[in-house]
C-alpha positions as CSV (number, residue, x, y, z in Angstrom):
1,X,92.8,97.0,26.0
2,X,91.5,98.8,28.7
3,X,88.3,100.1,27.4
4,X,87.9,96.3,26.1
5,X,88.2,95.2,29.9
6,X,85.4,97.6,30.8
7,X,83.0,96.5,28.4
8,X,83.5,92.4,29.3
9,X,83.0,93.9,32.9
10,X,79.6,95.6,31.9
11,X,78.1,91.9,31.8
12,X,78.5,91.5,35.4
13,X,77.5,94.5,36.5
14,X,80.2,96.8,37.9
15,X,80.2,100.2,35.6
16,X,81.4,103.0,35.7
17,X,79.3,106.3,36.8
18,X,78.2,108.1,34.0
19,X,77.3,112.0,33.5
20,X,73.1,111.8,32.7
21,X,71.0,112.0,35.1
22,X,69.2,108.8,34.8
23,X,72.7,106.8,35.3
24,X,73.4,108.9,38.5
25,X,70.5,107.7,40.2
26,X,71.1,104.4,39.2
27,X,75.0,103.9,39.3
28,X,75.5,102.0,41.9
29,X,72.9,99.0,40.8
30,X,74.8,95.7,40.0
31,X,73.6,93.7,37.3
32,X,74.9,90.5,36.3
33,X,75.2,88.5,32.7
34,X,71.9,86.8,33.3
35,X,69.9,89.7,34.2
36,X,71.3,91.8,31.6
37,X,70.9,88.8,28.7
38,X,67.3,88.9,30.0
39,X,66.9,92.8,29.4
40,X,68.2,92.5,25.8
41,X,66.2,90.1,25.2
42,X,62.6,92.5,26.4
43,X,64.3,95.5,24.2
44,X,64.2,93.1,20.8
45,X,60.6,91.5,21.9
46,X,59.4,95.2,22.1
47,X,61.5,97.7,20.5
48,X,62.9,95.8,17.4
49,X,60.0,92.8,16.5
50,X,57.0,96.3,16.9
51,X,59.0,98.7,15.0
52,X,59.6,95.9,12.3
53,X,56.1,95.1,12.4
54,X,55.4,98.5,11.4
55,X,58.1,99.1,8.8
56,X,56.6,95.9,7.5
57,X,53.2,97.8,6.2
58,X,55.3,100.9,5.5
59,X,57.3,99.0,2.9
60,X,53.9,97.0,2.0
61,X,52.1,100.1,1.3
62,X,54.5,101.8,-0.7
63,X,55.1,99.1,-3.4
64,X,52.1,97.7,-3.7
65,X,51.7,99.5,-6.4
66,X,53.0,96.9,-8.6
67,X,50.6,94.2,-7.5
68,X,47.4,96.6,-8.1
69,X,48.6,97.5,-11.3
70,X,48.6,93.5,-12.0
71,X,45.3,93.6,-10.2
72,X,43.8,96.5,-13.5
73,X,45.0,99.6,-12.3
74,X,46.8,100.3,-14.8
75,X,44.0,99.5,-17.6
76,X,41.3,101.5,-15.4
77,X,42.9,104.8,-14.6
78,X,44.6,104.4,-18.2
79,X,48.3,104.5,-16.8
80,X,49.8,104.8,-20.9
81,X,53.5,105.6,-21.7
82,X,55.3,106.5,-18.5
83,X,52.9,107.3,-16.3
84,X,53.1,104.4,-14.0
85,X,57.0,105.3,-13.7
86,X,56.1,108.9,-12.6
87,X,53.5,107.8,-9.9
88,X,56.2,105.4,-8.2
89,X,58.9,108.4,-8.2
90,X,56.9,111.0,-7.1
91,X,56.3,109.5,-3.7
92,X,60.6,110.1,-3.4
93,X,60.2,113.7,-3.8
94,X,58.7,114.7,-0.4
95,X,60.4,111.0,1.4
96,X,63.2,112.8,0.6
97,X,62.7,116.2,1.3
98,X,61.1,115.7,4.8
99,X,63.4,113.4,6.1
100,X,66.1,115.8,7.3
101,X,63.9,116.6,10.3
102,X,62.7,113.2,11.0
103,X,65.1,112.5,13.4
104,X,65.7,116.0,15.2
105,X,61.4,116.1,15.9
106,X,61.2,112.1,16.9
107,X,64.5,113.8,20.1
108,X,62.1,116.3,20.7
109,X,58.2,114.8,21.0
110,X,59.7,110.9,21.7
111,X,59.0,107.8,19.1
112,X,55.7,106.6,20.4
113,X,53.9,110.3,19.5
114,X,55.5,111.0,16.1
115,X,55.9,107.2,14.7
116,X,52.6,106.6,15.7
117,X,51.2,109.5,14.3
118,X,53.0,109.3,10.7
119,X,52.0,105.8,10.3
120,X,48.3,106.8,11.0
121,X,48.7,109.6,8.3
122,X,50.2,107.1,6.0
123,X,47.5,104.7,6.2
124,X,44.6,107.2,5.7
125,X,46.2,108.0,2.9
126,X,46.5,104.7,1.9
127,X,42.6,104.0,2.4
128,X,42.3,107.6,0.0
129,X,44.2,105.6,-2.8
130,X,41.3,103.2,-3.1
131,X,38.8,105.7,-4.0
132,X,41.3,107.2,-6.7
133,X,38.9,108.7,-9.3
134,X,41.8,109.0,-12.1
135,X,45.2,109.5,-12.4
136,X,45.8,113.2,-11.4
137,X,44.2,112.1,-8.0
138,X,46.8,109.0,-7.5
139,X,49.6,111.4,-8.2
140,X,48.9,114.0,-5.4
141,X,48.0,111.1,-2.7
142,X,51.3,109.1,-3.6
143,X,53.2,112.9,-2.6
144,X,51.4,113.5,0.8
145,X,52.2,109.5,1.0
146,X,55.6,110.3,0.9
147,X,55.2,113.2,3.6
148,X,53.9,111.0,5.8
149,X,56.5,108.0,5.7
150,X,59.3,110.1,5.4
151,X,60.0,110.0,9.1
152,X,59.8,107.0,10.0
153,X,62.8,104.8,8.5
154,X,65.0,107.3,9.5
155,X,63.3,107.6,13.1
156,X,63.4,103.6,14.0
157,X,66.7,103.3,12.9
158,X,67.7,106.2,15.0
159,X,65.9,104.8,17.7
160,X,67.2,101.3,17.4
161,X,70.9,102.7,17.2
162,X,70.5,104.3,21.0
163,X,69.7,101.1,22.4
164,X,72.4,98.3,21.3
165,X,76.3,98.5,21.2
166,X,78.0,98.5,17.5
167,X,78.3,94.8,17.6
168,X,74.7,93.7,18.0
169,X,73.6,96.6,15.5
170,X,74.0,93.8,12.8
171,X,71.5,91.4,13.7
172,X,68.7,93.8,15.4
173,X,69.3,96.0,12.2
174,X,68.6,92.4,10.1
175,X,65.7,91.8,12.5
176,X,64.2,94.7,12.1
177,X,64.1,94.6,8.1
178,X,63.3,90.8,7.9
179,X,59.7,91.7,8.8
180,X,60.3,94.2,5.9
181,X,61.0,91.0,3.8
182,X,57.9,89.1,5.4
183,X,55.8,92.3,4.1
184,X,57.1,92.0,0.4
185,X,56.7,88.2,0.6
186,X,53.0,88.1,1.6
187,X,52.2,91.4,0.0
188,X,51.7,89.8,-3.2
189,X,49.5,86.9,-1.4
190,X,47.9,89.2,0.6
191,X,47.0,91.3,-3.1
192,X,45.1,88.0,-4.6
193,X,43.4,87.9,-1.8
194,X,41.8,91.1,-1.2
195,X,41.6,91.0,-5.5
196,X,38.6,88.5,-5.0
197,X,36.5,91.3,-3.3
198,X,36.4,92.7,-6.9
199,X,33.3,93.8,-7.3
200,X,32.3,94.0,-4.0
201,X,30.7,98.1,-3.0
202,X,31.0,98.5,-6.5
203,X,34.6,98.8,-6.5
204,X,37.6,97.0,-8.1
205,X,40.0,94.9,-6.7
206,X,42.9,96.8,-6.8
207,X,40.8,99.5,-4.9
208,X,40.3,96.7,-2.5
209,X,44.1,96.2,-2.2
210,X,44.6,99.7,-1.1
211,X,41.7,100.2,1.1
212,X,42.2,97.0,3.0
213,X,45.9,97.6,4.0
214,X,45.2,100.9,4.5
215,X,43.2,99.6,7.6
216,X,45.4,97.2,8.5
217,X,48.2,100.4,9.3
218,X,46.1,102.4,10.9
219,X,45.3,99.3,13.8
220,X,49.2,99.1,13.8
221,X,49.3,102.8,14.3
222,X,47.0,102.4,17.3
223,X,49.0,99.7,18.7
224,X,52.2,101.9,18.3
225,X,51.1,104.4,20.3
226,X,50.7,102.0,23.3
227,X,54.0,99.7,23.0
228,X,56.3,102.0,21.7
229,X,59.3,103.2,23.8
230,X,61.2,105.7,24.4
231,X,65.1,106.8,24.1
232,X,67.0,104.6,26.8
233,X,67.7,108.0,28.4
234,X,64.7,110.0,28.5
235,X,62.8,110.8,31.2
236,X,59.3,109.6,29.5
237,X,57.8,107.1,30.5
238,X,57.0,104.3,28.6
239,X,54.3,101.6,29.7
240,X,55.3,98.4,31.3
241,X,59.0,98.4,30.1
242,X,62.0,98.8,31.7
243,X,62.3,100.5,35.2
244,X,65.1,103.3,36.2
245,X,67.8,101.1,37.2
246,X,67.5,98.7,33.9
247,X,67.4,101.6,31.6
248,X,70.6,103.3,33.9
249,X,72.4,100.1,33.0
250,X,71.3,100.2,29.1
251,X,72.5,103.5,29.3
252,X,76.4,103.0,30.5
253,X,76.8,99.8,28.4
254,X,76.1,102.1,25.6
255,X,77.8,105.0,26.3
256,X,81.0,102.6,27.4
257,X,81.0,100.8,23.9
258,X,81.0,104.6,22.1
259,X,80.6,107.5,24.2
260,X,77.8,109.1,22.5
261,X,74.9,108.4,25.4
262,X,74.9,112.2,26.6
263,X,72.9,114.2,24.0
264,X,74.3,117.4,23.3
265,X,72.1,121.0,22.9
266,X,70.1,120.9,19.8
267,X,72.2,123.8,17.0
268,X,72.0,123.1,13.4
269,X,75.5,123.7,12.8
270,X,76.5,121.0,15.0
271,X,73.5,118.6,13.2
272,X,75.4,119.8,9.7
273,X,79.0,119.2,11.0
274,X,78.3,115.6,10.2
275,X,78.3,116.7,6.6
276,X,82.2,117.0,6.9
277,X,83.1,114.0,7.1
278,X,83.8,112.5,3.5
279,X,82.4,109.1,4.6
280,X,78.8,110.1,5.7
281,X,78.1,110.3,1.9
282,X,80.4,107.3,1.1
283,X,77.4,105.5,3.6
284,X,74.8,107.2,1.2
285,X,76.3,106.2,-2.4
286,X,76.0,102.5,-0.8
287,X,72.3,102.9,0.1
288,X,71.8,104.8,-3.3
289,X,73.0,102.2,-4.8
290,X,71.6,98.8,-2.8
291,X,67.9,100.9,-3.0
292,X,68.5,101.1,-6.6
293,X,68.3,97.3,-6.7
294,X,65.6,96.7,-3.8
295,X,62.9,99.2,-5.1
296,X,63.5,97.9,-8.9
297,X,62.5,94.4,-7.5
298,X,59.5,95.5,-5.3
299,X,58.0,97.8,-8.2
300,X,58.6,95.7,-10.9
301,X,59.4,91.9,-10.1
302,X,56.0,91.0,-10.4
303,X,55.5,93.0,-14.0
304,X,58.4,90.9,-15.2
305,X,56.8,87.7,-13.5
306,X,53.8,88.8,-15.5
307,X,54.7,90.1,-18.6
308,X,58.3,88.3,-19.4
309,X,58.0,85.0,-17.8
310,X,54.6,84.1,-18.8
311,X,53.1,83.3,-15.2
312,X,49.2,84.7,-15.0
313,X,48.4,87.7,-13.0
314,X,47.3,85.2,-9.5
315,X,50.6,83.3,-9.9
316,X,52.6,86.4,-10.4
317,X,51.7,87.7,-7.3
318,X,52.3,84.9,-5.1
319,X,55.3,84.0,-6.8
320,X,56.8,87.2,-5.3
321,X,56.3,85.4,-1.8
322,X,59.3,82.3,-2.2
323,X,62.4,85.0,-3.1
324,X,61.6,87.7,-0.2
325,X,61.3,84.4,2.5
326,X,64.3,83.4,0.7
327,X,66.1,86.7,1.7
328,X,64.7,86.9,4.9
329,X,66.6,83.9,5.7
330,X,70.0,85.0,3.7
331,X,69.5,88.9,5.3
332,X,69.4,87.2,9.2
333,X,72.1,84.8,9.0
334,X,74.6,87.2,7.4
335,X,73.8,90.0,10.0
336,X,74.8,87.3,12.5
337,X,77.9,86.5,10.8
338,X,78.8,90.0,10.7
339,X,77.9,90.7,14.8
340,X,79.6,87.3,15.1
341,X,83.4,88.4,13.5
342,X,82.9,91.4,14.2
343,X,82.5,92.5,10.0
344,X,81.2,95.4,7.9
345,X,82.8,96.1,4.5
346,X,82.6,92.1,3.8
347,X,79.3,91.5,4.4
348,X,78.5,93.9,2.0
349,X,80.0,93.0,-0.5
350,X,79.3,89.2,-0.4
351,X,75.8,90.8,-1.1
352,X,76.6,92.3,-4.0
353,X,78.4,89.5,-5.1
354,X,75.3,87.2,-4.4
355,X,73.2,90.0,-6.5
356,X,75.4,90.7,-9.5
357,X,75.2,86.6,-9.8
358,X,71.5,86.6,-10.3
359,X,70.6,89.5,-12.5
360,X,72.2,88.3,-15.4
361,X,70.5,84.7,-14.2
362,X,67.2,86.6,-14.6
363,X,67.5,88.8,-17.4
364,X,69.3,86.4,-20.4
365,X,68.4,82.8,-19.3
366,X,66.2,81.1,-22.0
367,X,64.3,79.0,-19.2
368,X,61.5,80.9,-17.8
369,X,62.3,78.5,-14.8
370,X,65.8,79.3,-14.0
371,X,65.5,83.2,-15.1
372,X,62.5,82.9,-11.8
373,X,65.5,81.3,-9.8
374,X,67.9,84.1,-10.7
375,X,65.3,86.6,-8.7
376,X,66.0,84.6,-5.5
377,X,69.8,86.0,-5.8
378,X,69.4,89.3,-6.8
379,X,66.3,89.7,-3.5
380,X,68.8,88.1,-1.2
381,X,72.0,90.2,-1.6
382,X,69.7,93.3,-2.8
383,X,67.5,93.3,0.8
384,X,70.0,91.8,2.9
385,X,72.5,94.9,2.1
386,X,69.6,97.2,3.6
387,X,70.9,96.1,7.2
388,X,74.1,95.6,6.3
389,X,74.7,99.0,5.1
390,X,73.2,100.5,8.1
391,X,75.4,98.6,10.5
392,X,78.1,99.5,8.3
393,X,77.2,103.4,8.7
394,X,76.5,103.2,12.9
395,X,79.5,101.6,13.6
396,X,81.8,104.1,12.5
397,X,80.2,106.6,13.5
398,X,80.0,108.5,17.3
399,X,78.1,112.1,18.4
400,X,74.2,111.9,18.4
401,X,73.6,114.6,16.3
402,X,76.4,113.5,13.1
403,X,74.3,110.1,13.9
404,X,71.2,111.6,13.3
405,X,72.7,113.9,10.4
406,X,74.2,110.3,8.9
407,X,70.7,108.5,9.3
408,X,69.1,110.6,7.5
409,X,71.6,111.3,4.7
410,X,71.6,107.4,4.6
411,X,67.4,107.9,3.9
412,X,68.1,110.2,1.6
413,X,70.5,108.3,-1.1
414,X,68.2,105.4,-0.5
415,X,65.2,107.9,-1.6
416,X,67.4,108.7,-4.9
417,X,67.8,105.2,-4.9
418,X,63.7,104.4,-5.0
419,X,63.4,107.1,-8.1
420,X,66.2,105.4,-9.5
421,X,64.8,102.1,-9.0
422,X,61.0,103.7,-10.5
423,X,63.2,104.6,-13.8
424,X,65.5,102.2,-14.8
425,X,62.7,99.7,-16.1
426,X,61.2,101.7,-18.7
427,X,57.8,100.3,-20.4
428,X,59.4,100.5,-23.6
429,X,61.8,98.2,-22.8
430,X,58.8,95.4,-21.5
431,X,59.8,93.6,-24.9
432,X,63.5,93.0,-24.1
433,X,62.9,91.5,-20.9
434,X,64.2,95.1,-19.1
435,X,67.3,94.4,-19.9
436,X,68.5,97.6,-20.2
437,X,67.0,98.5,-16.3
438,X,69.2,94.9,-15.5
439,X,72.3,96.4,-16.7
440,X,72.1,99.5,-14.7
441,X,71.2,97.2,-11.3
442,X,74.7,95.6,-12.8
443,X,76.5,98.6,-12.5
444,X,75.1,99.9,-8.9
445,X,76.2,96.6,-7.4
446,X,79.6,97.0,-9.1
447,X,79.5,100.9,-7.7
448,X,78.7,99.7,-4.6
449,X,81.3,96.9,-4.3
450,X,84.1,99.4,-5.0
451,X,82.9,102.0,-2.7
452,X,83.5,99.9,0.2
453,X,86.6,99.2,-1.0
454,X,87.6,102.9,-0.9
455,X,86.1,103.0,2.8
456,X,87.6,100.3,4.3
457,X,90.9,100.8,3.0
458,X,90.8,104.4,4.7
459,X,89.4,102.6,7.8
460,X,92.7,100.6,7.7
461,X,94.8,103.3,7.3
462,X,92.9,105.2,10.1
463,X,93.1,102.9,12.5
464,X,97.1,102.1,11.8
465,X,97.2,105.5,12.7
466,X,95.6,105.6,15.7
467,X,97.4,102.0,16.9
468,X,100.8,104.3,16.9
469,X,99.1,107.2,18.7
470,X,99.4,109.4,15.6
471,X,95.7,110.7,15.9
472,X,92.6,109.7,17.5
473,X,89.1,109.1,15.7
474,X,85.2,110.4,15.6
475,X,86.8,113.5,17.9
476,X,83.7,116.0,16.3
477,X,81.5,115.0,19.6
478,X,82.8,117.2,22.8
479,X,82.9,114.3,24.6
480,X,84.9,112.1,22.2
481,X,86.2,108.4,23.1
482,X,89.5,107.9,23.2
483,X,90.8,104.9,21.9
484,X,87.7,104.5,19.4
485,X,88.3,102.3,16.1
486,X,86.7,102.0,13.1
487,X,85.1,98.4,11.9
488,X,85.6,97.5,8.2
């Protein structure tokens, strides 16, 4: 109750003094509901809608393989048997082996050097794909491709998580991946589009694809490196953003919701202690399985479109558009609901709920019609479980480095997820409406349902525990929080 009191007293300003440096020269500064609602609100217009904006082409550049292998790809650099499976998994192998560090170097150098950087490697890589000679060359750029944007999922989320409270995770987390949705939606517009250059320099039109958003990243990456900003407690500056005192009072509503603001000496055996804990990989069997799902879709939704449901190769790409909005929608309002009652476990599971209800809509219906409007459920509890599983994940969990050990374990089931998602649609099964790939999406959802069930029943537990004074919770970090409970 007490530690309750203290954080409805944070609205108006009087805090308690804190132990970093920043808050010390800053501790005494009052600031009251208004001003603080008005400081939230400049963190989401800068942190959350920039970093969004650049996870938008990060996911848009990934899977746009599907739409330029609509676009001939496939029939030019003769893409037979599996080989169009193998080029989307490969880019998993080094996502996943060069996350680990992602979000131990983005502490070390700050966000706005190494996002910035990463996404201007991604994009030249990107422009690379468009002069692709044949297949071997494809293969080798979509690896360094996966060097490149390895970091920087992990790295915003990081980021993001150092600058809200557990409660209003949900919704910046849902924020922050809508624009991810806005990305998948227009990517296939944006694909007819720059298709109609065919031709154009002598090159194709899926070469077009590539080379064009290739471009587009590396602007963002140039923008990135002037707006982004920096941890709430670090001592870099960050241009036109928040002055000492604002950042002092980020800093203690933070560290009074979970006790994690002071960052602890760097030692790897303190980043691997977050390995320990049981749950951290429950959090990563969730995103393994809701990635399965989302990078199915955004490799293969439009092939099914295409080759299944009859639409042409221009209508299959823009009828990726309507689902993803769809799910944009569904993903935000959820989020709310679950910052709004305070939720976890639930929300994900309504998801996979909503999901499991429209893949067998879109794999056994008769009408091409309704199959297309079982995609819209399976996109909306799919995406919308992206966000939910990371709120999930970062509110039960306090100490920066397990955080950072958790975020990038959670990047790393999701990235066994994506090769997953690259396998379970097999060409061969093209014929049967990939209903096979359909049946193992059913059973991830089902996995995934049951897994928070185990969780949250151990959360329940936990916290009974603690309520009698039987043990206290997330004690790893030196300076633990007493009283801390766990959200299910």
């Amino acid at each position: 109750m007490e530690r309750d009191q203290e954080k409805a007293e944070l609205g108006v300003g009087h805090v308690e003094e804190q132990k970093t440096s920043l808050s010390d020269t800053a501790g005494d500064d009052e600031i009251d509901e208004r001003e603080g609602k008005k400081i939230i609100w400049r963190i989401d217009r800068r942190l959350v809608v920039l970093v969004g904006i650049m996870y938008c082409v990060s996911l848009m550049d990934r899977t746009n393989l599907s739409a330029a292998a609509v676009a001939g790809m496939i029939e030019e650099l003769e893409l037979t048997g599996n080989r169009y499976s193998v080029i989307t998994l490969l880019f998993f192998v080094t996502y996943m082996i060069f996350q680990p560090p992602s979000t131990i170097i983005i502490r070390k150098i700050g966000p706005r050097l190494f996002l910035s950087s990463i996404t201007l490697g991604w994009g030249a890589v990107m422009i690379g794909f468009g002069f692709s000679p044949r297949y071997q060359v494809l293969l080798a750029l979509r690896l360094i491709l996966g060097v490149f944007e390895a970091g920087y999922f992990p790295g915003s989320v990081y980021l993001l998580s150092t600058w809200y409270t557990r409660y209003e995770m949900g919704r910046r987390y849902s924020a922050f991946y809508l624009l991810g949705c806005v990305a998948s939606a227009c990517s296939g517009i944006l694909a007819f589009g720059f298709m109609q250059m065919d031709g154009l320099a002598g090159l194709s039109g899926w070469r077009w694809i590539f080379i064009m958003e290739g471009i587009i990243t590396c602007c963002l990456a140039a923008l990135g490196y002037w707006l982004l900003v920096d941890f709430p407690d670090s001592k870099r500056k960050s241009w036109r953003f928040l002055n000492d005192r604002e950042r002092a009072w980020v800093v203690r509503r933070v560290d009074a919701d979970r006790g994690d603001v002071t960052v602890p000496k760097f030692s790897l055996m303190a980043f691997l202690r977050g390995g320990m804990d049981l749950r951290v990989w429950g959090y990563g069997l969730i995103a393994f399985c809701t990635n399965t799902l989302t990078y199915s879709l955004a490799y293969f939704l439009p092939l099914i479109l295409n080759e299944n449901l009859g639409f042409s190769k221009g209508a299959s790409l823009c009828l990726v558009a309507p689902p993803y909005a769809f799910s944009g929608i569904y993903m935000y309002l959820v989020g709310w609901a679950g910052d709004r009652y305070r939720l976890r476990g639930p929300i994900i599971v309504l998801n996979m709920t909503v999901s499991l209800i429209g893949l067998p809509i879109l794999g056994w219906h008769p009408n091409p019609g309704v199959r297309y409007f079982g995609a819209f459920f399976v996109t909306a509890g799919a995406t919308a479980n992206v966000p939910g599983s990371l709120a999930y994940q970062a509110n039960n969990i306090r100490g920066q480095w397990k955080r950072a050990f958790a975020s990038a374990s959670w990047v790393a089931f999701a990235s066994l997820g994506g090769i997953a998602g690259s396998l379970v649609f097999r060409s061969q099964d093209a014929a049967t409406g990939y209903r096979p790939g359909l049946w193992a999406c059913i059973a991830c959802a089902l996995m995934g349902i049951l897994l928070v069930g185990v969780m949250d029943l151990s959360f329940y537990f936990d916290n009974k525990k603690a309520d009698r004074g039987e043990k206290e919770l997330e004690t790893s970090h030196e300076d633990f929080q007493p009283g801390f409970r766990y959200t299910y």
